[in-house]
Backbone bond lengths (Angstrom), bond angles and torsions (degrees), N, CA, C in turn:
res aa  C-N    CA-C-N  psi(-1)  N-CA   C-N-CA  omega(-1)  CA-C   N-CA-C  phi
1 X - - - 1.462 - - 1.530 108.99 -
2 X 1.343 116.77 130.57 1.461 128.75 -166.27 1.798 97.37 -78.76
3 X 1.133 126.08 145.64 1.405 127.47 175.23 1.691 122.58 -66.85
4 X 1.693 124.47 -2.15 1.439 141.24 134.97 0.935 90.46 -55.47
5 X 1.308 141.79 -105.55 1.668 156.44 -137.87 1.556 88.32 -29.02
6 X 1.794 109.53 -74.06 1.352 112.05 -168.38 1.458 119.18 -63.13
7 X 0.990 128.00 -18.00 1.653 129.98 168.65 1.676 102.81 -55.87
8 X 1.544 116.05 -39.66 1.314 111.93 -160.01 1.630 108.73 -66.41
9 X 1.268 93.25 -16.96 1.259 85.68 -170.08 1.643 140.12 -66.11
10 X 1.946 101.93 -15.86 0.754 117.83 158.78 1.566 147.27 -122.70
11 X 1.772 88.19 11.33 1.359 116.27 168.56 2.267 113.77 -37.13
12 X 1.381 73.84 143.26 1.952 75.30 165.05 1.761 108.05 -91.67
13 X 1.768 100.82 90.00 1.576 108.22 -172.93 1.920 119.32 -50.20
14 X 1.553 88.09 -31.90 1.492 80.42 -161.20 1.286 105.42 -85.25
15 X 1.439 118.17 -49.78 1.519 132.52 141.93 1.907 108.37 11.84
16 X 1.555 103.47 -78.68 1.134 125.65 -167.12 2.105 106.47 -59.37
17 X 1.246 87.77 -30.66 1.694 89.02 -172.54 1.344 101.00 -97.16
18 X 1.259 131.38 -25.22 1.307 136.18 -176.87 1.975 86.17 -68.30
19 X 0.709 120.28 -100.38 1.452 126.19 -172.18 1.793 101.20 -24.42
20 X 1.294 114.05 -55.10 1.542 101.22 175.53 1.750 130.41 -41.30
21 X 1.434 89.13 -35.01 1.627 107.72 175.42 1.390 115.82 -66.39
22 X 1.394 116.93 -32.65 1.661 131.67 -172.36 1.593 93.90 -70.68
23 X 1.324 121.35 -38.18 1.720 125.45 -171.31 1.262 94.43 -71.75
24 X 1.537 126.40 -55.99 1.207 129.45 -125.09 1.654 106.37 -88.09
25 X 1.676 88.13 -7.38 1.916 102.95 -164.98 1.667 92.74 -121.55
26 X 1.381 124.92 0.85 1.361 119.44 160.12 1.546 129.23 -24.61
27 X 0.937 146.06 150.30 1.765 140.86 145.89 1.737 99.16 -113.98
28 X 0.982 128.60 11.28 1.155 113.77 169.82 1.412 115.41 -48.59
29 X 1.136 131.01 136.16 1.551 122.96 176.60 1.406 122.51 -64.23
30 X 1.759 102.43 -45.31 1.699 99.43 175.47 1.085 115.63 -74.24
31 X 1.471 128.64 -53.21 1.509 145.18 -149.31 1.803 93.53 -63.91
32 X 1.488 109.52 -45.77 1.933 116.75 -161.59 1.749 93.33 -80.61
33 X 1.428 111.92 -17.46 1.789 105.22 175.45 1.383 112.43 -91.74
34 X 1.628 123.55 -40.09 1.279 143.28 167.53 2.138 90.20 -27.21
35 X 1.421 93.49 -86.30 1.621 98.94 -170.63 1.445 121.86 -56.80
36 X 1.216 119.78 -31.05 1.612 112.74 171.21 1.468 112.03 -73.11
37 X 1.096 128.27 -27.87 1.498 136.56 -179.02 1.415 116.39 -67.26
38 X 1.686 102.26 -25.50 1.432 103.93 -159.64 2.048 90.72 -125.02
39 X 0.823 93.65 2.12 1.530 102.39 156.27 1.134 103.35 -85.77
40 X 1.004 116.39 -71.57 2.001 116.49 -175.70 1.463 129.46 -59.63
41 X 1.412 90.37 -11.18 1.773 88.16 177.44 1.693 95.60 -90.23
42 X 1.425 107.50 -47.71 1.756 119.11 -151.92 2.057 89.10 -59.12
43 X 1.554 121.14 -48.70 0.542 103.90 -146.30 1.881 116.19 -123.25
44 X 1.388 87.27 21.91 1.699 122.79 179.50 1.041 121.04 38.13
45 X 1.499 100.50 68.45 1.845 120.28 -167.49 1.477 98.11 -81.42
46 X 1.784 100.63 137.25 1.738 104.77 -174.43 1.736 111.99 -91.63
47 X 1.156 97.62 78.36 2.069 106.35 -172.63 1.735 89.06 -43.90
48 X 1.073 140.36 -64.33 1.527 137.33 -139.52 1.490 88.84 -59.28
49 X 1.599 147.24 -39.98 1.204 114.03 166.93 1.476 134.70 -87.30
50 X 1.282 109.47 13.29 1.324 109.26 154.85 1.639 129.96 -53.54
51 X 1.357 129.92 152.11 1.192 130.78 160.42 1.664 121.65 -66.05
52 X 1.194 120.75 -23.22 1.366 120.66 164.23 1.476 103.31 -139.01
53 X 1.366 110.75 92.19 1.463 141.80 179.04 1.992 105.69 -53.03
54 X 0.954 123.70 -45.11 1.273 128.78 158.42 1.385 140.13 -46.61
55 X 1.548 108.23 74.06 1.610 121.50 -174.84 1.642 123.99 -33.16
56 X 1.466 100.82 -19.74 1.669 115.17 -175.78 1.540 100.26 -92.52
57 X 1.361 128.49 -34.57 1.356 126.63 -157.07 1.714 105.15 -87.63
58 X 1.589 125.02 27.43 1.347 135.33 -176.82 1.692 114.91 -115.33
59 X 1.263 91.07 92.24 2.020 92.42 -176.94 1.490 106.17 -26.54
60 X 0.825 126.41 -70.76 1.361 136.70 162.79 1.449 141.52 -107.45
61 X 1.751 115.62 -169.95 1.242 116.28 -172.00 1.655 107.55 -78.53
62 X 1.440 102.36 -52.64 1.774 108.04 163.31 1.876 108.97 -25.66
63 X 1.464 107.98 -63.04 1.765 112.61 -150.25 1.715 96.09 -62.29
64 X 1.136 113.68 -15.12 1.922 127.69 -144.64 1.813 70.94 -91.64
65 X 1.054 113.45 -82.96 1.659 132.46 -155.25 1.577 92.48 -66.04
66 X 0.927 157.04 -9.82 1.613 144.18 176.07 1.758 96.96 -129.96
67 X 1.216 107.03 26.80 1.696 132.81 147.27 1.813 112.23 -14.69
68 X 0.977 133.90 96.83 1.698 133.98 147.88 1.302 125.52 -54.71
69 X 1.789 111.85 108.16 1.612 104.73 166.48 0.979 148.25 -44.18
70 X 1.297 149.62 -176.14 1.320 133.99 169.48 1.555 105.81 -98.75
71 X 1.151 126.31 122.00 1.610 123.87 -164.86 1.435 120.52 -25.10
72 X 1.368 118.30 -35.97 1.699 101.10 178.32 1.338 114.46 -112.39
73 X 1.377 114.75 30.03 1.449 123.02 163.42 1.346 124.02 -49.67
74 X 1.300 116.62 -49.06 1.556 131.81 167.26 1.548 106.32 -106.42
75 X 1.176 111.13 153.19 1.749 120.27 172.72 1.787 118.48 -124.62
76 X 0.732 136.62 149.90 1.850 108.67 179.06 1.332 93.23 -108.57
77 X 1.163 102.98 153.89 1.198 130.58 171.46 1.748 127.43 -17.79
78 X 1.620 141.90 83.71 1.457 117.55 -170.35 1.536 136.18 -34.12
79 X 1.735 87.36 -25.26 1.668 97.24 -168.72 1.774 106.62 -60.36
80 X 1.529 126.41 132.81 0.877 115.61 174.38 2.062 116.11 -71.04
81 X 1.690 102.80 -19.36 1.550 99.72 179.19 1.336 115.31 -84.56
82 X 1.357 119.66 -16.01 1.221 145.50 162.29 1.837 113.58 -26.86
83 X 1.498 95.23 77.13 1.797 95.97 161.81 1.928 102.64 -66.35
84 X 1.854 100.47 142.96 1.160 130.08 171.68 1.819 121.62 -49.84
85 X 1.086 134.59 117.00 1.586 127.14 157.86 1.745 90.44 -57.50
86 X 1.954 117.83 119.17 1.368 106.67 -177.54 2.076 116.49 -93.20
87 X 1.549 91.10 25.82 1.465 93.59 -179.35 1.703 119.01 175.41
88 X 1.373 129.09 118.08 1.179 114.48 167.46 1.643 138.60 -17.35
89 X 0.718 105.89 158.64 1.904 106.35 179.13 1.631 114.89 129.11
90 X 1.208 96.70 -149.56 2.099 113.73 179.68 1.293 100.20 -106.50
91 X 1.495 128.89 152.67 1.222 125.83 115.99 1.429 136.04 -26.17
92 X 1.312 115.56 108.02 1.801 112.43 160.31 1.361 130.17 -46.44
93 X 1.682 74.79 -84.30 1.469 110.95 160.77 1.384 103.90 -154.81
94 X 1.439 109.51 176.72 1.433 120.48 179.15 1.605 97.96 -176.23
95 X 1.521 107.65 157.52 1.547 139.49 -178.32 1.425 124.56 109.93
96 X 1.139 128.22 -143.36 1.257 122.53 -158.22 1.882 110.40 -75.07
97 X 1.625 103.99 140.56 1.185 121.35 151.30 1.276 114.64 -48.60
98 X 1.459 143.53 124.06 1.694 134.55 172.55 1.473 106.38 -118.82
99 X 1.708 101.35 90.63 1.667 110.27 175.00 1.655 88.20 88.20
100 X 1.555 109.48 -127.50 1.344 108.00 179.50 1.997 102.76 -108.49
101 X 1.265 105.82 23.08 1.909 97.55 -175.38 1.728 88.49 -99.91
102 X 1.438 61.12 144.36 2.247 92.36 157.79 1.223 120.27 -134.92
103 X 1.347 95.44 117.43 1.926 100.17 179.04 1.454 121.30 -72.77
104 X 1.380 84.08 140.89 1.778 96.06 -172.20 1.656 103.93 -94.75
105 X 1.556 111.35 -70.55 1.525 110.34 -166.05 1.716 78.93 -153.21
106 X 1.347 89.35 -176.76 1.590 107.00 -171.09 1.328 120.03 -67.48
107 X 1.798 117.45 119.51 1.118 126.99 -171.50 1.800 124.99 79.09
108 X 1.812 99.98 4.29 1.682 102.19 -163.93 1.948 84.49 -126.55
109 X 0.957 88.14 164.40 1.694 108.23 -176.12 1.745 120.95 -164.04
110 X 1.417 107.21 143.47 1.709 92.37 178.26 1.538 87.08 -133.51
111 X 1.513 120.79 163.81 1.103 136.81 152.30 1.659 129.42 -70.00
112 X 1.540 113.59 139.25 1.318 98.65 -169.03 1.934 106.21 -76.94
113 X 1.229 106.50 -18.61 1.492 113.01 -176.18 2.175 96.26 -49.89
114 X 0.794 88.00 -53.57 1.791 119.09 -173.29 1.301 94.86 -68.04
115 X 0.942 151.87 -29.97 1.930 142.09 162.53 1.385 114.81 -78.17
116 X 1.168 111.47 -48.48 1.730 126.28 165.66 1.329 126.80 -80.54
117 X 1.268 107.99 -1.84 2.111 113.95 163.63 1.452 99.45 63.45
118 X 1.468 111.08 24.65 1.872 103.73 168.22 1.254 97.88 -177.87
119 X 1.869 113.51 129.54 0.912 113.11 155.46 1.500 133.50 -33.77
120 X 1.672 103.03 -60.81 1.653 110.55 -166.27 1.610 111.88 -76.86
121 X 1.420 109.20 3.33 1.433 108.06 155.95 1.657 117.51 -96.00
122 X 0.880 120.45 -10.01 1.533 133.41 146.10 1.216 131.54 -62.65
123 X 1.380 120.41 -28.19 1.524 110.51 -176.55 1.341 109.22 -78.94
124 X 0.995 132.71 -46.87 1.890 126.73 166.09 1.572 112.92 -25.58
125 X 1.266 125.02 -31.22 1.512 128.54 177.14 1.347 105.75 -89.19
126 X 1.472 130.47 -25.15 1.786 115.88 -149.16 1.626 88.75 -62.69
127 X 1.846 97.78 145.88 1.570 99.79 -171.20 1.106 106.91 59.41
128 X 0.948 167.86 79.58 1.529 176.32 -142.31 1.961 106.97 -179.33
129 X 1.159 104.90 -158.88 1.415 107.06 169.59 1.460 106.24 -160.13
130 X 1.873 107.04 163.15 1.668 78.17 -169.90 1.935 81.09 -164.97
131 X 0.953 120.70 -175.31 1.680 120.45 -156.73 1.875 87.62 -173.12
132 X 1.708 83.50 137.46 1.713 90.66 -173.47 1.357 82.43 -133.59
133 X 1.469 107.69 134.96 1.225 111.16 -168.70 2.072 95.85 -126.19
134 X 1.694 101.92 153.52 1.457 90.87 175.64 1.424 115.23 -122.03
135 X 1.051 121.78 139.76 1.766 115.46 156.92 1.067 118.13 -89.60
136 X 1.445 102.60 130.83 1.846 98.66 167.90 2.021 107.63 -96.03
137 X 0.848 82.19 -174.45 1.816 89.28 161.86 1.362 134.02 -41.27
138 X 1.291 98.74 -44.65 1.594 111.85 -176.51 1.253 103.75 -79.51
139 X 1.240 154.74 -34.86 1.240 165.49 -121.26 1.700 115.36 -93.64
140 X 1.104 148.07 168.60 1.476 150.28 162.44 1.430 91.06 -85.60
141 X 1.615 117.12 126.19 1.003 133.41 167.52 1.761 131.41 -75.31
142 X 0.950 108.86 -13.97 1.885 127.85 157.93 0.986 132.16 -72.62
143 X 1.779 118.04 109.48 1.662 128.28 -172.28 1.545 89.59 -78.10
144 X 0.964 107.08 145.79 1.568 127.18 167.50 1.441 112.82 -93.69
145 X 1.133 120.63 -164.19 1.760 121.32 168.24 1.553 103.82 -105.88
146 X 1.214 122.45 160.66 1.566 111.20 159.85 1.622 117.15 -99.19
147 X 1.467 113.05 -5.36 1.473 112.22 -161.83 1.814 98.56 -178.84
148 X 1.195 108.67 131.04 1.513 99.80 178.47 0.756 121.26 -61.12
149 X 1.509 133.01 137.18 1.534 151.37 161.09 1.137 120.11 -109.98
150 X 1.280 113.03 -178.00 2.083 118.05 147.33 1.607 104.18 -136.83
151 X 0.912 89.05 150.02 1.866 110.60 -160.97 1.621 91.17 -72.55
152 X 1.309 111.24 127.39 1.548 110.30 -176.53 1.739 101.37 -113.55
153 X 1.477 109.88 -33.50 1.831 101.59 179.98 1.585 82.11 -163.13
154 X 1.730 89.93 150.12 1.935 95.52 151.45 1.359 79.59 -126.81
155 X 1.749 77.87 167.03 1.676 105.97 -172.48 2.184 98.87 -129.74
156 X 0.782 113.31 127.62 1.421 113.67 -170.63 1.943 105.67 -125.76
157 X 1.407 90.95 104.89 1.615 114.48 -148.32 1.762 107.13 -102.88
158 X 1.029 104.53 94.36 1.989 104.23 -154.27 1.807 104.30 -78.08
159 X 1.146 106.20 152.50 1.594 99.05 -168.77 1.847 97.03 -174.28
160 X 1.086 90.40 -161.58 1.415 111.26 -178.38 1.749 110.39 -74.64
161 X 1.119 122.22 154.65 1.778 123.15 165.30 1.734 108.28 -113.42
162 X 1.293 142.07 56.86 1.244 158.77 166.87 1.771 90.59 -44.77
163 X 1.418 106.83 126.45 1.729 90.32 154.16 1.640 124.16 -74.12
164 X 1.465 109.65 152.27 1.638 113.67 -162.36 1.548 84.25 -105.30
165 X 1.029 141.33 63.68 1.382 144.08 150.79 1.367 95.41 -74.42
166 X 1.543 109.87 173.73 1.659 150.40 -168.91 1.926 93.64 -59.94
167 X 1.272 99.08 -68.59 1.538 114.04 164.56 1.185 136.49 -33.01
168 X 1.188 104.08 -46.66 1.854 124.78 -172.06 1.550 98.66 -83.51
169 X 1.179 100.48 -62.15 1.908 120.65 175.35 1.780 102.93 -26.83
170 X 1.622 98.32 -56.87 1.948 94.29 178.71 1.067 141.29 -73.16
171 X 1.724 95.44 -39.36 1.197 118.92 155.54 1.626 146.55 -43.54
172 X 1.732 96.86 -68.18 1.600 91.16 174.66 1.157 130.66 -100.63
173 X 1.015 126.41 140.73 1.803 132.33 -165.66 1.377 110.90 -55.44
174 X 1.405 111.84 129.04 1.844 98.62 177.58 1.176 119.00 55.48
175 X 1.144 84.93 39.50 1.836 76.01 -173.28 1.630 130.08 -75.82
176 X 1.558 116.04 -33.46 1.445 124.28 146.08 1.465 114.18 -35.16
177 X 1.269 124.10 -57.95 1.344 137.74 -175.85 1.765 108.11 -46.53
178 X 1.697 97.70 -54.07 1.215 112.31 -152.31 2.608 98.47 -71.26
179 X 1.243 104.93 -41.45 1.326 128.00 -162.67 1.865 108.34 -65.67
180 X 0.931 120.96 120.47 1.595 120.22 161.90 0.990 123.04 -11.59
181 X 1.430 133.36 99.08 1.648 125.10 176.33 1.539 121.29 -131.03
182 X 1.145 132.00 175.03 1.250 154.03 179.97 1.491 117.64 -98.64
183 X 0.913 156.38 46.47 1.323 131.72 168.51 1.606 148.10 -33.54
184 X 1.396 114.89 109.32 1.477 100.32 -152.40 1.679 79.95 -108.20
185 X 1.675 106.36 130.88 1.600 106.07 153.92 1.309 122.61 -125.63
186 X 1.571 105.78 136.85 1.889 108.15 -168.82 1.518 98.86 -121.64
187 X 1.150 126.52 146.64 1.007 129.28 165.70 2.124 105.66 -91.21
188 X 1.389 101.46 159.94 1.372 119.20 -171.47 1.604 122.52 -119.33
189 X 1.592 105.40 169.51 1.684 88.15 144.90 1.454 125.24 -82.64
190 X 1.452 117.50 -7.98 1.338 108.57 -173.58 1.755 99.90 -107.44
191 X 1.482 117.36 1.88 1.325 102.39 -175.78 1.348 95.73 142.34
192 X 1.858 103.61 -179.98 1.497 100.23 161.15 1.267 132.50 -57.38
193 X 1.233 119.84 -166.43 1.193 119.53 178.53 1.616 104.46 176.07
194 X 1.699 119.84 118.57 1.443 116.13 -178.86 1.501 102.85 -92.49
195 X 1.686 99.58 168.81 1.978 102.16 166.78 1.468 90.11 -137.79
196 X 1.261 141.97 158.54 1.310 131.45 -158.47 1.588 108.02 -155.50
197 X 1.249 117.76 84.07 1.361 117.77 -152.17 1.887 103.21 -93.13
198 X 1.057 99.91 97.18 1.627 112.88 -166.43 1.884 103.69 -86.53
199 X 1.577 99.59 109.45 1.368 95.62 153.95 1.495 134.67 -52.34
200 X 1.861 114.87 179.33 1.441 113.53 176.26 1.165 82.40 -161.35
201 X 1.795 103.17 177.34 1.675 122.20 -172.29 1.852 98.88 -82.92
202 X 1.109 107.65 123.24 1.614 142.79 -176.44 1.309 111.92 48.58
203 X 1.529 98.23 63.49 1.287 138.70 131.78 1.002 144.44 -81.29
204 X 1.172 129.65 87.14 1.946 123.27 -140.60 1.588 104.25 -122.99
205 X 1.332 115.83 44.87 1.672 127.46 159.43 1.525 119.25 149.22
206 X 1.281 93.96 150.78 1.758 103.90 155.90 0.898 121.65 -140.36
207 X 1.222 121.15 141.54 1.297 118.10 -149.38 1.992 106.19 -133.82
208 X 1.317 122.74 129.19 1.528 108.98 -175.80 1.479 104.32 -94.90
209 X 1.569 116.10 177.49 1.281 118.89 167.20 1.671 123.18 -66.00
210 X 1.378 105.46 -44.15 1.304 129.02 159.07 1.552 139.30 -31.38
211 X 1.454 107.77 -51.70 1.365 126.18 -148.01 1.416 112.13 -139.22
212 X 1.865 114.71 -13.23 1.280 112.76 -166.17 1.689 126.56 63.63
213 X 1.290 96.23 -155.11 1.805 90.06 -164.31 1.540 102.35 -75.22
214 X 1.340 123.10 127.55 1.553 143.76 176.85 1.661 101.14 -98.27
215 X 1.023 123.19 -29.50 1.769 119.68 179.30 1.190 111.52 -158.24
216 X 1.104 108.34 104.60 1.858 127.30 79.58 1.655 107.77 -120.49
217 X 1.483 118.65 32.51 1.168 112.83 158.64 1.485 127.39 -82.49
218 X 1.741 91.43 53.89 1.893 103.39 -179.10 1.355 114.51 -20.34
219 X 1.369 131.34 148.58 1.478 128.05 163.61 1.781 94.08 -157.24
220 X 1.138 89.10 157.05 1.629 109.28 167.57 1.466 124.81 -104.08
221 X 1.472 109.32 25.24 1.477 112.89 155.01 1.521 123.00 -145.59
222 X 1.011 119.70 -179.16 1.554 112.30 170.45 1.085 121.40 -92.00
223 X 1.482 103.60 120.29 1.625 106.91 -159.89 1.843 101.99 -112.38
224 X 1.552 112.73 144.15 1.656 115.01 -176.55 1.611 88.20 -125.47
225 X 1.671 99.69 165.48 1.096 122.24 -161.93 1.628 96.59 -143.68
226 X 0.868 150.25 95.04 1.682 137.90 -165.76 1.980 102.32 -114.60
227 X 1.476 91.68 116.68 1.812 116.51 -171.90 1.324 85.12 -89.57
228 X 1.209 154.81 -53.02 1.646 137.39 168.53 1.670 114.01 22.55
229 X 1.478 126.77 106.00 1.313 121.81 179.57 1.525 113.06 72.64
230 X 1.073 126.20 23.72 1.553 132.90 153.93 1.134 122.01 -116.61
231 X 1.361 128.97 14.51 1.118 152.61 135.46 2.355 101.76 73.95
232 X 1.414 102.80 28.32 1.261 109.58 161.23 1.253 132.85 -74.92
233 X 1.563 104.88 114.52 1.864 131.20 -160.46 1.194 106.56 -137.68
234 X 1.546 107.31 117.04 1.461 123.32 -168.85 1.989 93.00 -106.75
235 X 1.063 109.35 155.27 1.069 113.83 176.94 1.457 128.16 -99.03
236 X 1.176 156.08 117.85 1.635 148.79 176.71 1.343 96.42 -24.52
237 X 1.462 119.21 108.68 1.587 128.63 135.71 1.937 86.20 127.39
238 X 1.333 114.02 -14.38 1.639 112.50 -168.98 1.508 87.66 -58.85
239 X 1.537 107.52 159.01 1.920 130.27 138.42 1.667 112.24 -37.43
240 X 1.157 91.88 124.90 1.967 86.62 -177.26 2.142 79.63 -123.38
241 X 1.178 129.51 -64.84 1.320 113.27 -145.69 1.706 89.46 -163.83
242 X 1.333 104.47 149.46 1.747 111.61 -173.30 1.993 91.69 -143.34
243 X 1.559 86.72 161.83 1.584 110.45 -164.57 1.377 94.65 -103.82
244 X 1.193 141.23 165.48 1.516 147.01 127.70 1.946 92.49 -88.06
245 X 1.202 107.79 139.62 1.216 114.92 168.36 1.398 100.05 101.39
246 X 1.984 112.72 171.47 1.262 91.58 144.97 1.630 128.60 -99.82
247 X 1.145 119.78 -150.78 1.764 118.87 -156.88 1.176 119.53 168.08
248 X 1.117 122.80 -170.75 1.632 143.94 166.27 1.082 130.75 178.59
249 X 1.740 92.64 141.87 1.493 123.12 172.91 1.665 117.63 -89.03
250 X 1.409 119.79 157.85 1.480 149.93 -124.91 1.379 82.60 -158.80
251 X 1.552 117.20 117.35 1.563 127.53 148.20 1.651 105.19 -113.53
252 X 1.405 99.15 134.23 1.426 102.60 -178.19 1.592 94.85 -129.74
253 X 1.586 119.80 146.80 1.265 131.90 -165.79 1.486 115.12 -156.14
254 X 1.209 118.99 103.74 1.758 126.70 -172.11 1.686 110.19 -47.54
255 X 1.207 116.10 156.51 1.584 118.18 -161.50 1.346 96.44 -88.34
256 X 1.599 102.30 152.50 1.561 136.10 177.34 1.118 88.94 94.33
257 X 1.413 158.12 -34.12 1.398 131.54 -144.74 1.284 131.43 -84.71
258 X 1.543 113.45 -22.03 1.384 125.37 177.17 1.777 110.55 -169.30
259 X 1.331 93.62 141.54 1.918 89.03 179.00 1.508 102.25 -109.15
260 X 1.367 95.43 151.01 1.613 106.80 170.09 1.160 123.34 -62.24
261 X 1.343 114.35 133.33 1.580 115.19 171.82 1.570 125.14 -48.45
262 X 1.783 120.81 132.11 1.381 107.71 -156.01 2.057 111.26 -77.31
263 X 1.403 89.32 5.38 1.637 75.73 -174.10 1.798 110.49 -102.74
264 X 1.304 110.03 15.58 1.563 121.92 175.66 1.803 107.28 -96.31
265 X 1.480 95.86 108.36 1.132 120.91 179.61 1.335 122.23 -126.97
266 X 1.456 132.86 160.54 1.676 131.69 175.50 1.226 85.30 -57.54
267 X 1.860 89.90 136.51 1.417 119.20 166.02 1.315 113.82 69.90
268 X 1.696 139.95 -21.64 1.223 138.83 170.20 1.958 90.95 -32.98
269 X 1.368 97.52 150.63 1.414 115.70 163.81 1.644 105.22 -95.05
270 X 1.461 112.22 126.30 1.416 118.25 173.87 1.466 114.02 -112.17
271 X 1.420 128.79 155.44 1.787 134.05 170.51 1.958 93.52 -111.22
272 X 1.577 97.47 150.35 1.323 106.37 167.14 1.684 103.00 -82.31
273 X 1.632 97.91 139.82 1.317 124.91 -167.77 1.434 127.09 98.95
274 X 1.173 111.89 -35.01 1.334 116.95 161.39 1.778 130.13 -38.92
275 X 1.235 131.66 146.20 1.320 117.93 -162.26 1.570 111.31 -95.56
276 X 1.734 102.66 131.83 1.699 119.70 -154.30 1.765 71.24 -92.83
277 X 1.015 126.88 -90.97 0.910 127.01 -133.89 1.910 98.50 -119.52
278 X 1.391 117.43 174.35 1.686 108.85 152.23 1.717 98.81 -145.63
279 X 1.523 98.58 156.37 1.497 111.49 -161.37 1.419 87.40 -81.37
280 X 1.543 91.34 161.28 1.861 106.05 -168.87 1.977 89.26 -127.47
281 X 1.365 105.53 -14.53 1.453 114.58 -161.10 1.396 86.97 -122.21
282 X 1.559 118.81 131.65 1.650 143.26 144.31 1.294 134.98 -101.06
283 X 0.845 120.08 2.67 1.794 148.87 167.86 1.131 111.85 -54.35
284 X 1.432 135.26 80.96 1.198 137.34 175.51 1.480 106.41 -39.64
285 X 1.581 110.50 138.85 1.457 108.35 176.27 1.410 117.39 -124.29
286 X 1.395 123.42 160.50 1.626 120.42 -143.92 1.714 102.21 -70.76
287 X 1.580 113.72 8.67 1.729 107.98 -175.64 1.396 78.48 -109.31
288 X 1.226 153.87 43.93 1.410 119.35 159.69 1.216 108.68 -55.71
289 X 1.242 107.22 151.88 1.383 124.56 -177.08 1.933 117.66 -91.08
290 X 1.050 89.21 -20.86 1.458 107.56 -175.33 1.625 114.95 -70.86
């Protein structure tokens, strides 16, 4: 454990993101150019595929970092069985659910009951498969969908903000488990299907297409929201929800339905649209969404 890692441990997390948000929502002219400038140099952000390529033309540090592509920046996937990569970044990890564990890094493991704040929203995955994907800094901050759904509940699961760096990832136990998250659940044609939008330390929101900003509305319990009969349907490859900061998202997917693509490995570098997974199952299932 790197001596950051161990500082975090007793850092004032929310403290730290609360104040990040005050920067991040600045209009100051210098202070909101100061940080995008030095984001992009430190961390060799590619402006030319942005939709507004112009580092100066961003009210702020927020508008810069939750950045819009230019439409054919990303492409999805041709394959029609072809589940979505739902966001730029690395590989964590990814592959099989074992029982209800998901591996984190070497020798560490969390339960999916324990990421999703309920067993019986877990059992649809046991044996399942599931891909943790990371953003760093440089990255497009917008989860996409991997496959159409309709949003059946989020679950907004209050916790710690640990950074999910390389470090943190080995280091702290459960640590997905342990960190502020979102739970997005859609129902499918092949079934459920989670998206799991996991905070970090000065990370100061996530925000859905749907619902607007879901965090930094800190709370100290687990709070649900159930879209049931509002008839919300995101489409394969649409905007579902974007980070300020970087972070990571969690695809979780019930067993038999599709295997992961064999060249997604820890740390592989992934693009949104690219193919996460392809269905092995065509069996319409009684949640189609359609």
């Amino acid at each position: 454990m790197t001596p950051i890692t161990a500082l975090t441990w007793i850092l004032p997390h929310r403290l730290l993101s609360a104040l990040a948000r005050k920067l991040a929502y600045s209009t100051r002219p210098g202070l909101k150019q100061w940080l995008i400038n030095t984001v992009i140099r430190r961390f060799g952000v590619d402006m030319s595929e942005a939709a507004e390529p112009d580092p100066t033309a961003y009210p702020t540090f927020n508008a810069f970092f939750t950045r819009a592509l230019k439409p054919d920046a990303r492409i999805p996937d041709p394959q029609p069985s072809a589940l979505l990569m739902p966001a730029d970044g690395h590989i964590s990890q990814c592959g099989d659910i074992d029982q209800d564990r998901i591996f984190q890094a070497k020798g560490r493991s969390f339960t999916t009951s324990e990421l999703l704040g309920s067993s019986d929203d877990a059992a649809p995955f046991r044996n399942g498969v599931f891909a943790t994907i990371y953003l760093s800094p440089r990255d497009y901050h917008r989860v996409h969908m991997p496959w159409r759904g309709r949003l059946r509940e989020t679950v907004h699961v209050p916790g710690r903000l640990f950074s999910v760096g390389i470090d943190a990832v080995r280091s702290v136990p459960r640590l997905f488990a342990r960190n502020e998250r979102l739970v997005c659940h859609f129902d499918t044609d092949f079934g459920p299907m989670a998206l799991v939008m996991v905070g970090a330390i000065l990370v100061s929101g996530v925000e859905t297409v749907w619902s607007g900003i879901e965090i930094p509305h800190y709370g100290d319990r687990i709070t649900r929201k159930d879209y049931r009969g509002q008839d919300i349907v995101l489409e394969r490859f649409a905007e579902m929800a974007r980070f300020n900061y970087g972070s990571t998202v969690i695809v979780l997917l019930p067993p038999g339905i599709a295997r992961l693509t064999q060249e997604l490995v820890a740390e592989a570098p992934v693009r949104l649209g690219q193919a996460l997974a392809n269905r092995t199952q065509e069996r319409p299932h009684p949640s189609n969404p359609s």
